[in-house]
N, C-alpha and C positions, 0 to 999 in steps of 0.2 A: 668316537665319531660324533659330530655334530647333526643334531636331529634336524630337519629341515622345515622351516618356518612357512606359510603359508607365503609368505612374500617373497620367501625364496624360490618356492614352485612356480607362482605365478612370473616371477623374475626369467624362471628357467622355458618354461614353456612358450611366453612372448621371444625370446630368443630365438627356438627352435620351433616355430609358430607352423612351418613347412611338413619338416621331420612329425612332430608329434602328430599332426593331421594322418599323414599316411601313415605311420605305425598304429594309430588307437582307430581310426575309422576308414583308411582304406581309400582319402580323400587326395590327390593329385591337383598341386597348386601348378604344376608347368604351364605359363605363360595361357590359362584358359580359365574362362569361367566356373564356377561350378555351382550348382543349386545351393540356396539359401538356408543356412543352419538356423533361425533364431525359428521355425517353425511356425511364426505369426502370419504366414501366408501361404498360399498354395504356389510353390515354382514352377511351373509345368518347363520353363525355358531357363537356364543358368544365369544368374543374373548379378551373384554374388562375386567379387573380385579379390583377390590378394593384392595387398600393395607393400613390398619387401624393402623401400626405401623407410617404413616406419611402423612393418610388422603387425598390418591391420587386414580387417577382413573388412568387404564394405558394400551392402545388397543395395542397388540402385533401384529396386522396385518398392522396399521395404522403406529400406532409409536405414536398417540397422549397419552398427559398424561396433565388431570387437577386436579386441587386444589382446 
């Protein structure tokens, strides 16, 4: 069995960008906001967005956007 390269996880995980949210922290992308993961500000209001056309996360208060 082939060991899994770091690029393969990160491969795997943007894929499943959805799924691994809700199974590692309980986070629900359905069509809604949700508070801001990069921790570099206080959310009090969900601001962070899913965009599942190119499997990004994208916080319009902050500016951050991950992959």
């Amino acid at each position: 069995m082939k060991k899994m390269t770091f690029e393969d996880a990160k491969s795997y995980i943007k894929k499943n960008l959805p799924l691994v949210l809700n199974l590692e922290f309980g986070i629900d992308l359905k069509g809604k906001n949700i508070k801001c993961i990069s921790g570099t500000h206080e959310d009090n209001h969900p601001s962070m967005s899913y965009y599942d056309k190119n499997n990004t996360l994208r916080c319009f208060s902050c500016g951050a956007t991950y992959d």
